[in-house]
C-alpha positions in Angstrom: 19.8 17.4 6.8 16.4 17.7 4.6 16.6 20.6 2.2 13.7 23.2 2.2 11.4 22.6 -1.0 10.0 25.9 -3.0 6.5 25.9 -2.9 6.4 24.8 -6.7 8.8 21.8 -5.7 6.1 20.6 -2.7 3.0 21.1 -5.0 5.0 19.0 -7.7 6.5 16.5 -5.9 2.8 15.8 -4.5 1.3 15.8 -7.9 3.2 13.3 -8.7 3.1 11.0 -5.7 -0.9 11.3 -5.8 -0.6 10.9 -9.9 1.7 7.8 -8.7 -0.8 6.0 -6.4 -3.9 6.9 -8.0 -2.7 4.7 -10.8 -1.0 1.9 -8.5 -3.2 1.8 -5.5 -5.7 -1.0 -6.4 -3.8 -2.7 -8.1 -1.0 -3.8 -5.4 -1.0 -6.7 -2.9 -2.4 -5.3 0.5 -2.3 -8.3 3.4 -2.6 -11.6 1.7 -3.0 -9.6 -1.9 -1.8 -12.4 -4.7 -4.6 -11.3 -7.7 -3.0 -13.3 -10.0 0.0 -12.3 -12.5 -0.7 -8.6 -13.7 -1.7 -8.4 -17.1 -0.9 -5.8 -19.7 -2.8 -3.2 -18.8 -1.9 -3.6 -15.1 1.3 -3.3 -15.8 1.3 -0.4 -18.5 -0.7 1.6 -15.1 2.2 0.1 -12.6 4.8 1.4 -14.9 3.5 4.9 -15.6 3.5 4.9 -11.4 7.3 4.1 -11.3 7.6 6.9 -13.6 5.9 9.2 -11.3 7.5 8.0 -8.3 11.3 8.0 -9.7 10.4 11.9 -10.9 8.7 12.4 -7.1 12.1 11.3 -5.6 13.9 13.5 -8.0 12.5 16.4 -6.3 12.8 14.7 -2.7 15.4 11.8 -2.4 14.7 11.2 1.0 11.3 10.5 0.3 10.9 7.3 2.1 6.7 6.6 1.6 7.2 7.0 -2.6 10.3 4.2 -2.0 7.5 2.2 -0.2 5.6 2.7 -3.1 7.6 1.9 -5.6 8.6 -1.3 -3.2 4.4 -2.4 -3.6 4.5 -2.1 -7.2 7.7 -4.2 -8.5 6.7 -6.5 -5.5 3.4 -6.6 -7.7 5.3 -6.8 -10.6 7.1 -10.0 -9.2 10.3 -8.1 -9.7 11.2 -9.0 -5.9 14.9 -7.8 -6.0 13.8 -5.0 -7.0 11.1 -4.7 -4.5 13.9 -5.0 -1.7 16.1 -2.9 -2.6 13.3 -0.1 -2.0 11.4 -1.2 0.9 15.3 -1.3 2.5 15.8 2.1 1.0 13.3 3.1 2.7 13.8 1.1 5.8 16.8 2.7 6.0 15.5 6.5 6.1 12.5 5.3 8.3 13.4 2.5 10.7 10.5 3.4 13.1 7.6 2.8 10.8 6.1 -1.2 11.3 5.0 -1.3 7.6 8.2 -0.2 6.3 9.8 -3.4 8.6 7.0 -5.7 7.5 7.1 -5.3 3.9 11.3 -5.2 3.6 10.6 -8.4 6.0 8.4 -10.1 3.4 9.9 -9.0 0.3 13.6 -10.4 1.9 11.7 -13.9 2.4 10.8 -13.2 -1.2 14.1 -13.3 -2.2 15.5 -16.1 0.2 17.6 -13.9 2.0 16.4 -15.0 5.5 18.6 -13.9 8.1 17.6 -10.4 6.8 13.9 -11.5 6.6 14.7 -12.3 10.5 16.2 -9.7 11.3 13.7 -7.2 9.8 10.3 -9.5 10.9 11.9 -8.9 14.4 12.1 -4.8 14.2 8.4 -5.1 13.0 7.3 -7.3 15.7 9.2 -5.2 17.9 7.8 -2.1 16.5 3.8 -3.4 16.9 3.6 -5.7 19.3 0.4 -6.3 19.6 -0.2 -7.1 15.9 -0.6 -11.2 15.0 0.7 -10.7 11.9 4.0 -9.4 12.6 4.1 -12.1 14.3 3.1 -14.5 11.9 5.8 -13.1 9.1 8.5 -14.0 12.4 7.4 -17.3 12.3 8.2 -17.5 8.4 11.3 -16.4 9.1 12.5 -18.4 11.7 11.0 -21.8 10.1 13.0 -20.4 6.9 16.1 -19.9 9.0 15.8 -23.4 10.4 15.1 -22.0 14.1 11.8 -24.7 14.5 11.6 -23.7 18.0 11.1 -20.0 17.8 9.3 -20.6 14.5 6.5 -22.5 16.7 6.1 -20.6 19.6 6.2 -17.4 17.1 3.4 -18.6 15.4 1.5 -20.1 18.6 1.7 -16.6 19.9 -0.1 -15.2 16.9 -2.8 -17.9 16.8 -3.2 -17.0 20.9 -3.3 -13.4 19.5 -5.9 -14.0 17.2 -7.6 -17.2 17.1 -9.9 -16.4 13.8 -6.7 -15.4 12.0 -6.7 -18.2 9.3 -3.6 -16.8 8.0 -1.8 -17.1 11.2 -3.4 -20.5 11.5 -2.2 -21.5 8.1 1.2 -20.8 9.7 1.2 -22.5 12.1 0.1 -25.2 10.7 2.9 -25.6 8.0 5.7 -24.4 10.7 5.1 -27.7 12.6 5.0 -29.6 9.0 8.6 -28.0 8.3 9.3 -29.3 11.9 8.2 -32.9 12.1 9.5 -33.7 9.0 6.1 -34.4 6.8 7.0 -31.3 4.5 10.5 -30.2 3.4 11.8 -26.2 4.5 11.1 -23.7 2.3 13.9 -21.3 0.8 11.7 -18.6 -0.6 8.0 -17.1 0.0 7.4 -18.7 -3.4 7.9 -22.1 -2.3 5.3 -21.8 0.1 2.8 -19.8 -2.4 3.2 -22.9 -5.0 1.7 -25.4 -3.3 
């Protein structure tokens, strides 16, 4: 059961989450994001968020949209581990919520854990149906997990979906590479991103 928050608690713990995403917000990975490796002062701003957001959740542990946060910024930090371990934090307390799904989902096939990448893409997809790139992350997934078949039609889906998406195109594309052979299976996101 939530606790009930003085009034000083709520105006504090929002302080801080605004104080939080003020300095984080353009600086994180949104969609396709990948600006390049932070730099110092990027990462002096992302840190000073954490702060905020760790002090935020202080006041509200349950607070499942500052775990989300902090998820974006070590996930912008390249600290991926990390980055799971709070977007399934805050999976956990929010289940229902797509972005929640999609960004544990990603940040799973960060670290090479895919059956959880699966698992997660799936509740995402499930969650927003109607939404390409849900089902374009699904298609990572299953490709990753050696599935070819669903991988394909996953990412044919998408393209059906969408058929300007270049990102689910892109997909696509390397999904039948994986599956005829011409390019070896990924392990890891990064595998894909360094080429």
């Amino acid at each position: 059961m939530a606790r009930e928050f003085t009034e000083a608690e709520a105006a504090r713990h929002n302080d801080l989450v605004q104080r939080g995403w003020s300095l984080a917000e353009r600086h994180l990975q949104f969609n396709e994001g990948g600006r390049g490796r932070p730099g110092w002062f990027v990462r002096s701003r992302l840190n000073r968020a954490i702060r905020y957001y760790e002090e935020a959740l202080r006041i509200n542990p349950e607070g499942w949209s500052s775990m989300w946060a902090l998820g974006k910024i070590y996930q912008r930090l390249g600290q991926h581990r990390i980055a799971l371990v709070w977007f399934r934090r805050a999976f956990e307390l929010n289940a229902d919520q797509p972005d929640v799904a999609r960004e544990a989902g990603l940040s799973a096939l960060d670290c090479g854990e895919v059956q959880l990448a699966v698992d997660l893409c799936t509740t995402a997809k499930i969650l927003r149906p109607e939404d390409p790139g849900l089902r374009a992350n699904l298609a990572l997934a299953y490709m990753m997990s050696g599935d070819d078949t669903s991988a394909i039609e996953c990412a044919q889906r998408a393209v059906a979906m969408c058929p300007e998406d270049e990102v689910s195109k892109s997909v696509l594309r390397l999904v039948n590479a994986v599956a005829n052979g011409s390019r070896n299976r990924p392990r890891a996101l990064v595998d894909i991103k360094s080429r």
